[in-house]
DSSP file (Angstrom, degrees, kcal/mol; ACC not computed):
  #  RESIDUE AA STRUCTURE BP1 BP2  ACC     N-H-->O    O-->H-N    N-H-->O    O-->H-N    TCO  KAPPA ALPHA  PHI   PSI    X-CA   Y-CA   Z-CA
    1    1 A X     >        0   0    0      0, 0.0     4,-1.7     0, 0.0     3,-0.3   0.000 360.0 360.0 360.0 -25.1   12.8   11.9   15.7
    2    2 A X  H  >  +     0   0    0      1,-0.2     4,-2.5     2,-0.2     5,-0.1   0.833 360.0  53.5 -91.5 -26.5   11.6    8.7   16.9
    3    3 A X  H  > S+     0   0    0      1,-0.2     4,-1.5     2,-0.2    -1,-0.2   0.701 109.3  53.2 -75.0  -5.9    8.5   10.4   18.9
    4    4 A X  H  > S+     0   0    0     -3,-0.3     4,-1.9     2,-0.2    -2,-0.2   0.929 103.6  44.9 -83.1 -29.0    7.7   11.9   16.0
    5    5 A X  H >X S+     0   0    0     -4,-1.7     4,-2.2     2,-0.2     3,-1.5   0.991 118.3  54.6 -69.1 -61.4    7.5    8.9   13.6
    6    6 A X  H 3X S+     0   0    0     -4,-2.5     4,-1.3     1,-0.2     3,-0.3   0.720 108.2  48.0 -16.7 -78.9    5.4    7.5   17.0
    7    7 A X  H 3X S+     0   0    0     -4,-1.5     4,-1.5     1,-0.3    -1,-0.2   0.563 113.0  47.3 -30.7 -48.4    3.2   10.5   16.8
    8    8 A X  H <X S+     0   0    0     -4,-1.9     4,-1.9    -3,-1.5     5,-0.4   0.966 108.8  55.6 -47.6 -75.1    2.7    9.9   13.2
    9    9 A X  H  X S+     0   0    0     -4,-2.2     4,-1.5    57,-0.3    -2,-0.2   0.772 110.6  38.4  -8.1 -62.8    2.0    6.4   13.7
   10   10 A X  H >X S+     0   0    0     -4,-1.3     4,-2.1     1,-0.2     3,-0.9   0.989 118.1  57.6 -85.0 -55.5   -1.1    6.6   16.3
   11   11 A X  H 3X S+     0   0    0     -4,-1.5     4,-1.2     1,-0.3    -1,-0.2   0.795 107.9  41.4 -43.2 -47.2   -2.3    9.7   14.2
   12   12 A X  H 3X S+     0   0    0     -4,-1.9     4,-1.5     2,-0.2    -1,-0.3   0.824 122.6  42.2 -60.9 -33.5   -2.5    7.8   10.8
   13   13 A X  H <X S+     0   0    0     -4,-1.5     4,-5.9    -3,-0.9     5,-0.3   0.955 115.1  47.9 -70.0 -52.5   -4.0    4.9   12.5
   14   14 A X  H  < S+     0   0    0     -4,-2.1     4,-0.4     2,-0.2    -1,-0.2   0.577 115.1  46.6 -45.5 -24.7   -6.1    6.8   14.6
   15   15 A X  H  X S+     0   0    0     -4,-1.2     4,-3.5    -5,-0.3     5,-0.3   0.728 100.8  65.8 -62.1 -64.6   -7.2    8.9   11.6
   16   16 A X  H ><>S+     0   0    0     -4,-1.5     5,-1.7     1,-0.3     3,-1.2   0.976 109.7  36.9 -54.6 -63.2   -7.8    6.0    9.5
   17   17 A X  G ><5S+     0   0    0     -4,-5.9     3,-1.4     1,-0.2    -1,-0.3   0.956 104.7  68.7 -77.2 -26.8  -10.7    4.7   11.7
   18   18 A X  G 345S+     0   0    0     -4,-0.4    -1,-0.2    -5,-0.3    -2,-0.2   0.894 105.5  43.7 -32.0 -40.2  -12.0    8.3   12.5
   19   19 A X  G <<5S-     0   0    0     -4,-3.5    -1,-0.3    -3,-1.2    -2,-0.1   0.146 137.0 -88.4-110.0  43.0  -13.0    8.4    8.7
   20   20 A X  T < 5S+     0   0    0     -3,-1.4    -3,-0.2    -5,-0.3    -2,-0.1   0.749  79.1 152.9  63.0  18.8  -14.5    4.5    8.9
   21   21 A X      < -     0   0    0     -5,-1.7     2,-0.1    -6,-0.2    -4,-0.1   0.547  45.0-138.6 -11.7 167.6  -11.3    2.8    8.2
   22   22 A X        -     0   0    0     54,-0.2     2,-0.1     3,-0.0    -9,-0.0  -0.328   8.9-150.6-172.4 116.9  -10.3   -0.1    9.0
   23   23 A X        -     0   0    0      1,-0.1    50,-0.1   -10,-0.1     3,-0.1  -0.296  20.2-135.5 -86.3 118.0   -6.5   -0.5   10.1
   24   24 A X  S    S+     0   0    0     -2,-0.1     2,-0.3     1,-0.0    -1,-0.1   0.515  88.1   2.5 -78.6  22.1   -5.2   -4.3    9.2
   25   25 A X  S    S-     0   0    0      3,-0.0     3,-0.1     0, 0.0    -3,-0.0  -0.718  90.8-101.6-174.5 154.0   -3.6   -4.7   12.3
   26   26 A X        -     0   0    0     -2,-0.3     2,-0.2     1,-0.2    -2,-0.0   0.233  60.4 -77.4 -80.9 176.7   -3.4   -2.1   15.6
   27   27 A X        -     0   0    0      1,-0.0     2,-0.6    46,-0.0    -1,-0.2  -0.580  46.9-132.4 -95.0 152.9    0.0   -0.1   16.0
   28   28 A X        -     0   0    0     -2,-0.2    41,-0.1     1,-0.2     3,-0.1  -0.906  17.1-161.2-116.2 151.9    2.3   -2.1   17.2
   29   29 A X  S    S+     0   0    0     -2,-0.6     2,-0.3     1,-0.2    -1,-0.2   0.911  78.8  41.8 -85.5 -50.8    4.6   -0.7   20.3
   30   30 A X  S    S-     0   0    0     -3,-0.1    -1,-0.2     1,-0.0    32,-0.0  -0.953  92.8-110.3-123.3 172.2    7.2   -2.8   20.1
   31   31 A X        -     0   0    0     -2,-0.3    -2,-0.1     2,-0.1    -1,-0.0  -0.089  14.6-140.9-104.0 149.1    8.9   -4.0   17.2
   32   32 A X  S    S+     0   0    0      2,-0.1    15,-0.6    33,-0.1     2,-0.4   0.193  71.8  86.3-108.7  34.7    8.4   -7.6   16.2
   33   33 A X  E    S-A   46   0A   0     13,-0.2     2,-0.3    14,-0.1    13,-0.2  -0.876  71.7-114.4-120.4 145.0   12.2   -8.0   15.1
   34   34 A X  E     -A   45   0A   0     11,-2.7    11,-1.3    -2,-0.4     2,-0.5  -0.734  14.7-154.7 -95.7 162.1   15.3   -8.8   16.4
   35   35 A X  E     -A   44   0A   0     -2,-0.3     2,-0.5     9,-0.2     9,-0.2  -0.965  11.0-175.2-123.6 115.8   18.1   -6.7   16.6
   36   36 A X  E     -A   43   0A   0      7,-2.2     7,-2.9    -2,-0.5     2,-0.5  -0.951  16.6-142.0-138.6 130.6   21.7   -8.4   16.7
   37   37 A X        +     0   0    0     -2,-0.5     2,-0.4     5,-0.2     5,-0.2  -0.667  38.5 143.4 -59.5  99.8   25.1   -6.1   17.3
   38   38 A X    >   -     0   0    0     -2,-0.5     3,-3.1     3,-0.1    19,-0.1  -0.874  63.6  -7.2-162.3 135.1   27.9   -7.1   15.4
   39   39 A X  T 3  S-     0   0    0     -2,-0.4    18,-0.1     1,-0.2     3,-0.1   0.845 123.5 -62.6  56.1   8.1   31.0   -5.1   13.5
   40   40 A X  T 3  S+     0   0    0      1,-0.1    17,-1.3    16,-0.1     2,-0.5   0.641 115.5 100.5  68.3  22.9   29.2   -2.0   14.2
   41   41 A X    <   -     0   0    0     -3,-3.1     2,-0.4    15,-0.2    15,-0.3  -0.889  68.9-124.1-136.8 141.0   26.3   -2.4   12.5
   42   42 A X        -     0   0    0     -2,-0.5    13,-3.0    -5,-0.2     2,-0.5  -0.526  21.9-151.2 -59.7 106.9   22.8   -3.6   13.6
   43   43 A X  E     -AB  36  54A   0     -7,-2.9    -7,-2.2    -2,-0.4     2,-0.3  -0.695  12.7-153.2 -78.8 115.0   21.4   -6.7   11.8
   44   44 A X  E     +A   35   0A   0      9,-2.3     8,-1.5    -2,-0.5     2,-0.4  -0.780  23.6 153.9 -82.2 137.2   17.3   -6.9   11.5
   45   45 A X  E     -AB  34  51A   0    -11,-1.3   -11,-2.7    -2,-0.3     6,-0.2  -0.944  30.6-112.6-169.0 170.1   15.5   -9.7   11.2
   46   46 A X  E >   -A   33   0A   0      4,-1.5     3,-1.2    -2,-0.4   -13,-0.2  -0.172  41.2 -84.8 -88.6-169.0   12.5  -11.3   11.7
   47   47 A X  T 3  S+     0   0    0    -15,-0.6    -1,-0.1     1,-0.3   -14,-0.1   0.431 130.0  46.9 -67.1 -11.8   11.0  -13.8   13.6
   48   48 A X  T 3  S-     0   0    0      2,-0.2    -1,-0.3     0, 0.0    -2,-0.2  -0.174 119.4-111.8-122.9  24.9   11.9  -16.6   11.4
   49   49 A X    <   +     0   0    0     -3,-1.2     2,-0.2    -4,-0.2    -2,-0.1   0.683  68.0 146.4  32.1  33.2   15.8  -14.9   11.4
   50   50 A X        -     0   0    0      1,-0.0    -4,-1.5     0, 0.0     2,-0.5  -0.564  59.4-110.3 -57.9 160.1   15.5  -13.9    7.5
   51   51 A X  E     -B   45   0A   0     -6,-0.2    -6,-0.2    -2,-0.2     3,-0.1  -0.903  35.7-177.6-117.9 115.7   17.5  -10.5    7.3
   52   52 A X  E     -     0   0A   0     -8,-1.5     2,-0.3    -2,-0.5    -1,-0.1   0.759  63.7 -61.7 -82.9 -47.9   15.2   -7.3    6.6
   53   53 A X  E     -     0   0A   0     -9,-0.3    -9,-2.3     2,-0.0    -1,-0.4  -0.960  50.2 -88.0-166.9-166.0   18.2   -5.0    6.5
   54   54 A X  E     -B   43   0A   0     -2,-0.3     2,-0.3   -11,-0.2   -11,-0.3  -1.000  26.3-158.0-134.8 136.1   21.1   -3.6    8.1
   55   55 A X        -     0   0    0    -13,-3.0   -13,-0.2    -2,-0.3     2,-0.1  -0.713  27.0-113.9 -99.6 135.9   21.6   -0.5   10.3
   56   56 A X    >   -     0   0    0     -2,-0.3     3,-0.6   -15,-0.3   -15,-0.2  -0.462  37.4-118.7 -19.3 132.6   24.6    1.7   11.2
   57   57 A X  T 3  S+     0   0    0    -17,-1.3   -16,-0.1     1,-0.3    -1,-0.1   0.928 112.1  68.3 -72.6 -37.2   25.2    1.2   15.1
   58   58 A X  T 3  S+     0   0    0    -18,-0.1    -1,-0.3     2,-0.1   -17,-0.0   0.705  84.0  80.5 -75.0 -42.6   24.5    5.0   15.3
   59   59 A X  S <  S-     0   0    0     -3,-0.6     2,-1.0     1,-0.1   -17,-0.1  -0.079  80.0-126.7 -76.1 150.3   20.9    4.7   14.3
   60   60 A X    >>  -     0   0    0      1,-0.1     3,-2.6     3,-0.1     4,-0.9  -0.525  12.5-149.1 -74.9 109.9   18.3    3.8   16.9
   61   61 A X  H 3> S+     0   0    0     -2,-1.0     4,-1.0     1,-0.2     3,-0.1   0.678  89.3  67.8-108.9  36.0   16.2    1.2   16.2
   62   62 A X  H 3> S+     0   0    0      2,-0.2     4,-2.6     1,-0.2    -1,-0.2   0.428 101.8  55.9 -80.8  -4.5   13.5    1.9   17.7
   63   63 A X  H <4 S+     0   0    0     -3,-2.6    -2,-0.2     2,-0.2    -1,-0.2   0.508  99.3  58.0-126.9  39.5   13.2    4.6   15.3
   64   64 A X  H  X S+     0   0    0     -4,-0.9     4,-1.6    -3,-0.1    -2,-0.2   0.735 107.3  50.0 -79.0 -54.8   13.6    2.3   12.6
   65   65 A X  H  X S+     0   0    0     -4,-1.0     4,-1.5     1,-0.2    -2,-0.2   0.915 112.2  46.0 -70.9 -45.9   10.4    0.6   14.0
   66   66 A X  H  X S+     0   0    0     -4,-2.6     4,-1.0     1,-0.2   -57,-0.3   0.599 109.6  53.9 -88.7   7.6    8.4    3.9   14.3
   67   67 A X  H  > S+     0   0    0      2,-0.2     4,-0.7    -5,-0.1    -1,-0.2   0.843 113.6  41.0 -95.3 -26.8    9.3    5.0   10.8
   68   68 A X  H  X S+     0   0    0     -4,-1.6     4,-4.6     2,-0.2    -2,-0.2   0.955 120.1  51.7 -63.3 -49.6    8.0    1.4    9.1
   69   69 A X  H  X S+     0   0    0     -4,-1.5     4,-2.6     1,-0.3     5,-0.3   0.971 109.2  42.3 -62.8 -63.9    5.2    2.0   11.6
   70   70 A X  H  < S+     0   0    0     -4,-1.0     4,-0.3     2,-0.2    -1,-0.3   0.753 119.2  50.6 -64.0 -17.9    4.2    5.6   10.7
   71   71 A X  H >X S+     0   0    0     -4,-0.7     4,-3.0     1,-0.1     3,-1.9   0.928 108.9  48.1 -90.3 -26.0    4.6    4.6    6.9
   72   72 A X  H 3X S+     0   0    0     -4,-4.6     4,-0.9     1,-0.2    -2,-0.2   0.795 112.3  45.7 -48.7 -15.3    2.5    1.6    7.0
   73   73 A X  H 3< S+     0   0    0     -4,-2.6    -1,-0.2     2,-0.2   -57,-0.2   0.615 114.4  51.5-114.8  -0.4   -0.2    3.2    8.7
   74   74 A X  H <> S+     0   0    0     -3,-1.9     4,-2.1    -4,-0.3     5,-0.2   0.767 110.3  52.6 -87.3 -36.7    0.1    6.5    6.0
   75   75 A X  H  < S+     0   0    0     -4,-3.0    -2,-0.2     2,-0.2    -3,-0.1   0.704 109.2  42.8 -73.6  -3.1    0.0    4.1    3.3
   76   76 A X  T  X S+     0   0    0     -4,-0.9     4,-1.5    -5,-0.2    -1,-0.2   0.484 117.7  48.6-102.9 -17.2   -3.1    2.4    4.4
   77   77 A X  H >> S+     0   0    0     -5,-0.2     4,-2.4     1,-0.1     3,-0.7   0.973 109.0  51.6 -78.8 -48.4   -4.6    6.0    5.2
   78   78 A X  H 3X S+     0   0    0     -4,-2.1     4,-1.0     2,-0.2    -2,-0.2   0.569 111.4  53.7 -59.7 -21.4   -3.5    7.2    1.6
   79   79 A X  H 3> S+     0   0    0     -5,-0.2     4,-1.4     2,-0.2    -1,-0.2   0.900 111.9  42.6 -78.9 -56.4   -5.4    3.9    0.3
   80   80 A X  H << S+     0   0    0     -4,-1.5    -2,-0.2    -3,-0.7    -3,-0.1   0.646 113.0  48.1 -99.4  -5.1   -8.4    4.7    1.9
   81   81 A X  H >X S+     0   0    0     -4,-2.4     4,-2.4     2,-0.2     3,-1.9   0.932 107.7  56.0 -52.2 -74.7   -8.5    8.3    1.2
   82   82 A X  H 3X S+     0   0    0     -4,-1.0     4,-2.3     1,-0.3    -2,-0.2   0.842 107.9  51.4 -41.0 -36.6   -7.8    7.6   -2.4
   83   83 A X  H 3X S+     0   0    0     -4,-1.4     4,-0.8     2,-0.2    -1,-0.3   0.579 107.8  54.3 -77.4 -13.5  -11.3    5.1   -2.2
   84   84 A X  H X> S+     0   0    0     -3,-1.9     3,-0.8     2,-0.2     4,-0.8   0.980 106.5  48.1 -69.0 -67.7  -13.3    8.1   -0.6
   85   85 A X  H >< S+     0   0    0     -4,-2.4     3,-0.8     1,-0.3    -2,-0.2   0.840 113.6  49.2 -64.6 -47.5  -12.4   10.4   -3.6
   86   86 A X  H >X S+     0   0    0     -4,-2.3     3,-2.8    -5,-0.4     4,-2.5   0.947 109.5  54.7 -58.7 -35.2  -13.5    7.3   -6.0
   87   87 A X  H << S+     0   0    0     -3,-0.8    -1,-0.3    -4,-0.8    -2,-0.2   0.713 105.9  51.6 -80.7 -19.0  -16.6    7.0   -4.0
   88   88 A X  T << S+     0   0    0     -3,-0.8    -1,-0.5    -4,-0.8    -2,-0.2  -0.093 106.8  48.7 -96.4  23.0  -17.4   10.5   -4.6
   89   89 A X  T <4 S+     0   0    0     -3,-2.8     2,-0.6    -5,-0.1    -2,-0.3   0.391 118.4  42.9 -84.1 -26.6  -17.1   10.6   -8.1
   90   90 A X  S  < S+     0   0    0     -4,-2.5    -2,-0.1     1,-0.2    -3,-0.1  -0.498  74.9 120.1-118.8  61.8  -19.1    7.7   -8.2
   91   91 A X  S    S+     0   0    0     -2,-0.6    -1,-0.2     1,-0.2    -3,-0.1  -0.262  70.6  61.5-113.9  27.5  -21.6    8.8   -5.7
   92   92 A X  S    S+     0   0    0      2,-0.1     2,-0.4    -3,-0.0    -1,-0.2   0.346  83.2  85.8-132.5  18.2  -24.5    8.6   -8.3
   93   93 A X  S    S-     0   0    0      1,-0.1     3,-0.0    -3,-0.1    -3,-0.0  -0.769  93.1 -96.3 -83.4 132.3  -24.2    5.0   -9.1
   94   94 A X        -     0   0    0     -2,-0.4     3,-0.1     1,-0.1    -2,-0.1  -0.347  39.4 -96.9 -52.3 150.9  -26.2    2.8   -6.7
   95   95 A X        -     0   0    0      1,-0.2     2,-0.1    -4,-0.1    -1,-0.1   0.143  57.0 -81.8 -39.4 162.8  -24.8    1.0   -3.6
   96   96 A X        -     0   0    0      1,-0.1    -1,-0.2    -3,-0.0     2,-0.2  -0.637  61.0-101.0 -81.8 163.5  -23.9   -2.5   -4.1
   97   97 A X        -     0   0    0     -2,-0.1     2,-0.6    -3,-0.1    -1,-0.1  -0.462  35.7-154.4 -79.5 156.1  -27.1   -4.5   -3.7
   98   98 A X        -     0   0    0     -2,-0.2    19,-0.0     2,-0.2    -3,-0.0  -0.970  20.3-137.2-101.5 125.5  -27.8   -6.3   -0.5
   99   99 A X  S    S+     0   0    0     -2,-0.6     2,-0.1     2,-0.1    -1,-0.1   0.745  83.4  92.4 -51.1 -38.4  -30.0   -9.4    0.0
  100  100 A X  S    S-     0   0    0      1,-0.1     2,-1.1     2,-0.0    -2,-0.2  -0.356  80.2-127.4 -96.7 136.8  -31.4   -7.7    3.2
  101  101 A X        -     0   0    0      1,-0.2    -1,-0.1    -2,-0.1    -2,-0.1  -0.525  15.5-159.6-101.5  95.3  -34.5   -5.4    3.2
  102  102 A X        +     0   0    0     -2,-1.1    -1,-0.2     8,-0.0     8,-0.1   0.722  51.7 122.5 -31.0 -54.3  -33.6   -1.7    4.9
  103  103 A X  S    S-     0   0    0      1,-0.1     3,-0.0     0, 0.0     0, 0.0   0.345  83.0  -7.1  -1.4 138.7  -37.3   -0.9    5.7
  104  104 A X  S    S+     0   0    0      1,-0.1     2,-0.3     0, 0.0    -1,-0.1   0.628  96.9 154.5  25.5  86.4  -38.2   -0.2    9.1
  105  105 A X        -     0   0    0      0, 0.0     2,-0.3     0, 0.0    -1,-0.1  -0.932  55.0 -90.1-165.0 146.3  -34.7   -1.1   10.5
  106  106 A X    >>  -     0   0    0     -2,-0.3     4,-1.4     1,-0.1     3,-0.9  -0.535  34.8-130.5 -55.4 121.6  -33.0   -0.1   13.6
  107  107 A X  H 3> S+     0   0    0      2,-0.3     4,-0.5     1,-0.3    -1,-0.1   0.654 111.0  49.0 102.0 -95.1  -30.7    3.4   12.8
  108  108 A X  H 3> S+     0   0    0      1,-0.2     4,-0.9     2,-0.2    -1,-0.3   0.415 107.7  62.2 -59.2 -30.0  -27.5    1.8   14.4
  109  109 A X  H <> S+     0   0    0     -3,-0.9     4,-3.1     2,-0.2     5,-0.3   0.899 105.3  41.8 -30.2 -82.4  -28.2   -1.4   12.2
  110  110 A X  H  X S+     0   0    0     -4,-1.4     4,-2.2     1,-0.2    -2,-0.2   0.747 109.8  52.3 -71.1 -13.0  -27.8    0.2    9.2
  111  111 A X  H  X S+     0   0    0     -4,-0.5     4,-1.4     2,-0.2    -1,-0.2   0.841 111.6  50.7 -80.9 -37.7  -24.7    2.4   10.0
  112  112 A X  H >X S+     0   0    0     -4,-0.9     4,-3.4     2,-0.2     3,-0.6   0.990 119.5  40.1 -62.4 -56.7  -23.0   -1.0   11.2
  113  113 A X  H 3X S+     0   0    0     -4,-3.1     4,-1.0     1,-0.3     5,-0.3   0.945 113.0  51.5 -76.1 -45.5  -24.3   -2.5    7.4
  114  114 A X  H 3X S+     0   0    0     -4,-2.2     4,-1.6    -5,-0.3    -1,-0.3   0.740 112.5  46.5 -44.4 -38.5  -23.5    0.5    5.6
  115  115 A X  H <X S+     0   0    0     -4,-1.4     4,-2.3    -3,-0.6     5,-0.3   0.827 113.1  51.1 -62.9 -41.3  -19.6    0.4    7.3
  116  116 A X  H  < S+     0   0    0     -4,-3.4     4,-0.4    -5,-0.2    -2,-0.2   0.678 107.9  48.7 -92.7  12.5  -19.3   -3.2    6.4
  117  117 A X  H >X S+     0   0    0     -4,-1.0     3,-3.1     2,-0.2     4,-2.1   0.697 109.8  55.5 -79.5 -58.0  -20.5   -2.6    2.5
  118  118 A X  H 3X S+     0   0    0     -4,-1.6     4,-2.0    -5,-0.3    -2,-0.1   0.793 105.9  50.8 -26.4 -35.9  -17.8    0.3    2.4
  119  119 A X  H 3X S+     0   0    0     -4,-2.3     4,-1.0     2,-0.2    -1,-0.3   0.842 120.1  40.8 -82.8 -35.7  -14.8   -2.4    3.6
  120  120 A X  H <> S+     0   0    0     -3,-3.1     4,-2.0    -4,-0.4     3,-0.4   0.873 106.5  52.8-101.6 -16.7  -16.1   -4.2    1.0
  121  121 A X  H  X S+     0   0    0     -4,-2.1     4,-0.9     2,-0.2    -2,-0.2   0.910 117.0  48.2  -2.7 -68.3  -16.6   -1.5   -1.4
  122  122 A X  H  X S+     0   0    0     -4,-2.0     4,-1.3    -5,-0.4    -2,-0.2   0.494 103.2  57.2 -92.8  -9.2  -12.8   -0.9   -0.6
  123  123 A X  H  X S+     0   0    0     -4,-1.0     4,-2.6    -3,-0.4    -1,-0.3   0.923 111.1  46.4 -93.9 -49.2  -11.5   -4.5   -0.9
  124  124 A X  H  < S+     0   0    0     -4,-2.0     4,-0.3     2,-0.2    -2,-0.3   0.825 109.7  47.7 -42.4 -29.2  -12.8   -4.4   -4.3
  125  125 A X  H >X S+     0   0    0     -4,-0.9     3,-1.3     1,-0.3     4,-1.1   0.965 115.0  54.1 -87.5 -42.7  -11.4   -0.9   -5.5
  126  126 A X  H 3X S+     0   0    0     -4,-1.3     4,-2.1     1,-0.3     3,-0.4   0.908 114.8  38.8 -62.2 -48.8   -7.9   -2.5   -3.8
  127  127 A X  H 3X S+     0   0    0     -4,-2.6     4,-0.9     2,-0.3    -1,-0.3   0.515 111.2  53.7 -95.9  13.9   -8.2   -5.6   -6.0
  128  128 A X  H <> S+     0   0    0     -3,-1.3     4,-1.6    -4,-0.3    -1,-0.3   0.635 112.2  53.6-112.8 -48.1   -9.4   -3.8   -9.1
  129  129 A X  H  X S+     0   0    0     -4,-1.1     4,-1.0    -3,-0.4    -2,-0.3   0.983 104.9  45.7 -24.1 -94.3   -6.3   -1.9   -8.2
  130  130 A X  H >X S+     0   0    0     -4,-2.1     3,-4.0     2,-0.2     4,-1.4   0.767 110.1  59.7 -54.0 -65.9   -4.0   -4.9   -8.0
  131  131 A X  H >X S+     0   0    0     -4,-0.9     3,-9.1     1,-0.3     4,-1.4   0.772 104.8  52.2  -5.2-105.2   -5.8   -6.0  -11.5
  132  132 A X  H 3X S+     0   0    0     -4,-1.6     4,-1.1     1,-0.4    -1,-0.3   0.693 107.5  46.1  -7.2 -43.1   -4.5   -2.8  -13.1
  133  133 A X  H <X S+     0   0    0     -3,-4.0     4,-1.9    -4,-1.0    -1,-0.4   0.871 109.2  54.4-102.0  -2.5   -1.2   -3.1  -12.3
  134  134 A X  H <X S+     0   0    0     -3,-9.1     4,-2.8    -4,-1.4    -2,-0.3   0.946 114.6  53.4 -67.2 -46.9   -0.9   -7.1  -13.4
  135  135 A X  H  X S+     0   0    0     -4,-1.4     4,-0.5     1,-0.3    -1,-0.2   0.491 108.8  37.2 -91.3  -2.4   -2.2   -5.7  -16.4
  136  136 A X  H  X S+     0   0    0     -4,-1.1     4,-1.5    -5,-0.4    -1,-0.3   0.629 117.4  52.0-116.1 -13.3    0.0   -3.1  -17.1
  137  137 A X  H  X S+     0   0    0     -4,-1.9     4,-1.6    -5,-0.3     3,-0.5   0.982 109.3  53.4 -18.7 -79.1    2.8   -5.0  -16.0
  138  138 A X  H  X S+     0   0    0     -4,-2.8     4,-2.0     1,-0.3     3,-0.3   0.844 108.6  47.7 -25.3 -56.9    1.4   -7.5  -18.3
  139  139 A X  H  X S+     0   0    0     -4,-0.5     4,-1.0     1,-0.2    -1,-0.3   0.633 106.2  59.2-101.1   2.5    1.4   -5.0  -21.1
  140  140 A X  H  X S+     0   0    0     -4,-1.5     4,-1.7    -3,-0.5    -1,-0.2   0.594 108.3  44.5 -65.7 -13.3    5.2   -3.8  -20.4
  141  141 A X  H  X S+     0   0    0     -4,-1.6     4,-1.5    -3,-0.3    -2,-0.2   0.850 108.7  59.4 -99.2 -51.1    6.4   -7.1  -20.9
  142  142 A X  H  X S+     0   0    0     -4,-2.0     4,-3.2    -5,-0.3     5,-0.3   0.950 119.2  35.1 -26.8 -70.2    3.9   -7.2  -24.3
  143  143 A X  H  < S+     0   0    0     -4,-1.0     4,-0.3     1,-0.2    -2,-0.2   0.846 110.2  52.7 -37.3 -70.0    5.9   -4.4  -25.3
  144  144 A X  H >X S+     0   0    0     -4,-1.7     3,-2.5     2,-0.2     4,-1.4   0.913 116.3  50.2 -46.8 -65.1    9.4   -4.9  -24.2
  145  145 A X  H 3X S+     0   0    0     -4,-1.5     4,-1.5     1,-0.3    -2,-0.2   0.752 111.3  43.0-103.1 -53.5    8.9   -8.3  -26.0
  146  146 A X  H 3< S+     0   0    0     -4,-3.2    -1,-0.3     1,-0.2    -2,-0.2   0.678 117.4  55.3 -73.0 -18.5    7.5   -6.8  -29.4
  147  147 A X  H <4 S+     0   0    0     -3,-2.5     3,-0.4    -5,-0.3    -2,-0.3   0.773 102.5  49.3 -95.9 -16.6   10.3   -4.3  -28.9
  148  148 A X  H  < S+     0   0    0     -4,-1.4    -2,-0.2     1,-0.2    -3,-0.2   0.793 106.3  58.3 -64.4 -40.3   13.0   -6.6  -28.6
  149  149 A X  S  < S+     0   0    0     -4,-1.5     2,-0.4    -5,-0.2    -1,-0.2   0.025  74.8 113.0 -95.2  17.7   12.0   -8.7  -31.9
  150  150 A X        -     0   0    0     -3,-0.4     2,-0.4    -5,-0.0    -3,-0.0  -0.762  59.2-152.3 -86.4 160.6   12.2   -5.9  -33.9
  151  151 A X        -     0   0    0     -2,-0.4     2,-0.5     0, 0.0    -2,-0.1  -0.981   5.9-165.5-120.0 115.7   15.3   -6.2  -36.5
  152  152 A X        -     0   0    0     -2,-0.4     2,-0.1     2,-0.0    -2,-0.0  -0.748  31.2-107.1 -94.8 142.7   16.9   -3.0  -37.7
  153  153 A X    >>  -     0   0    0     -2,-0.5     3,-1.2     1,-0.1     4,-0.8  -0.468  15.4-134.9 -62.9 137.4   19.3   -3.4  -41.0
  154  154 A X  H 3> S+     0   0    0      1,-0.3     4,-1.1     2,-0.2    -1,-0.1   0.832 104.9  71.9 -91.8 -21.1   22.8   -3.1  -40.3
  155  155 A X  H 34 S+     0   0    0      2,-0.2     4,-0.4     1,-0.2    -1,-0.3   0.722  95.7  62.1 -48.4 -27.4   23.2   -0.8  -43.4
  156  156 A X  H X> S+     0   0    0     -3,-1.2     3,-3.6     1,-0.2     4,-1.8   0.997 106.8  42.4 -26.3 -88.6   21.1    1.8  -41.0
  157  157 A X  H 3X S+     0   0    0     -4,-0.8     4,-1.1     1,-0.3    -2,-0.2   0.532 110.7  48.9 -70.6 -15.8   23.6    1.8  -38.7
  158  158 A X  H 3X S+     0   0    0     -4,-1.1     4,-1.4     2,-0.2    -1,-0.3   0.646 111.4  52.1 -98.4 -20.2   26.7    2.0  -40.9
  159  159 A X  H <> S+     0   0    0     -3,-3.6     4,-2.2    -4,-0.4    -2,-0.2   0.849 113.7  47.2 -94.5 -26.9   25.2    5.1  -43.1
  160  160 A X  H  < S+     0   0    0     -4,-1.8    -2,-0.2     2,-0.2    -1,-0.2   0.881 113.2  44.5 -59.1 -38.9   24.6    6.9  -39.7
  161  161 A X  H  < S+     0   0    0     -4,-1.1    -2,-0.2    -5,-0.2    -1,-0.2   0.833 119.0  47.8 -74.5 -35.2   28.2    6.0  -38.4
  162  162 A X  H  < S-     0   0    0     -4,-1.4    -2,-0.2     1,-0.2     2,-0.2   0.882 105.3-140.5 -85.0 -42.3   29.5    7.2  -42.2
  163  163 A X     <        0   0    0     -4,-2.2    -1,-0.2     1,-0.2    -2,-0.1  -0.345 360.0 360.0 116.0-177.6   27.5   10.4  -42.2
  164  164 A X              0   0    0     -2,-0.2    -1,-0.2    -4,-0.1    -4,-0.1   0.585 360.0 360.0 -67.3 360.0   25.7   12.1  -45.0
């Protein structure tokens, strides 16, 4: 199992820059936790010894490390998939504008400036994202709040308990 999560890993990552990605950090090989033995179960923690979790001795953890690894690196593919599809519905809107004047410009020049609007294309639709979900956070809270301060009459509740 644990070469598969690998396999997964380098694929997603590998993927991810195939469609002009851009990965926040390389895969990592080995895990950047410690792992400490004790009562028969395996203690995680990080570099600063906070406790991420705890393991059963039976599991491996190295394939603890390539199952975090193969989902970060599906959720960061799944991110920038999801920003393709936007970009294609909204592939008749203009680019964002650029200061810089395209004319008569090198080929390889403009595929490099054309990659680095997309990444920033994509850091907006990510924080536009994050917006969205303060704000419906924001208007659960509204809710819960307005739903709390209602007062039902206890005479309700006593003709319900009493019956018709």
């Amino acid at each position: 199992m644990t070469a598969t999560y690998e396999a997964r890993a380098k694929q997603h990552h590998d993927r991810l820059i195939e469609m002009g990605g851009r990965p926040t950090r390389p895969v990592r090989l080995q895990p950047t936790w410690n792992a400490t033995y004790r009562d028969g179960l395996i203690y995680i923690t990080d570099n600063q010894g906070e406790l991420e979790c705890t393991l059963s001795d039976d599991i491996d953890p190295m394939n603890h490390h390539w199952s975090r690894e193969s989902a970060h690196f599906e959720r960061e593919l799944e991110n920038w998939q999801r920003f393709r599809e936007n970009q294609q519905r909204l592939q008749h809107l203009d680019r964002l504008e650029t200061e810089l004047e395209l004319d008569d410009t090198d080929a390889g020049l403009i595929n490099v400036l054309t990659r680095l609007s997309d990444w920033e294309e994509f850091e907006v639709f990510q924080d536009l994202i994050c917006v969205d979900a303060f704000d419906f956070g924001d208007r659960c809270r509204l809710s819960f709040l307005q739903i709390t301060k209602w007062e039902v009459p206890a005479e309700n509740f006593t003709a319900k308990l009493r019956g018709p």
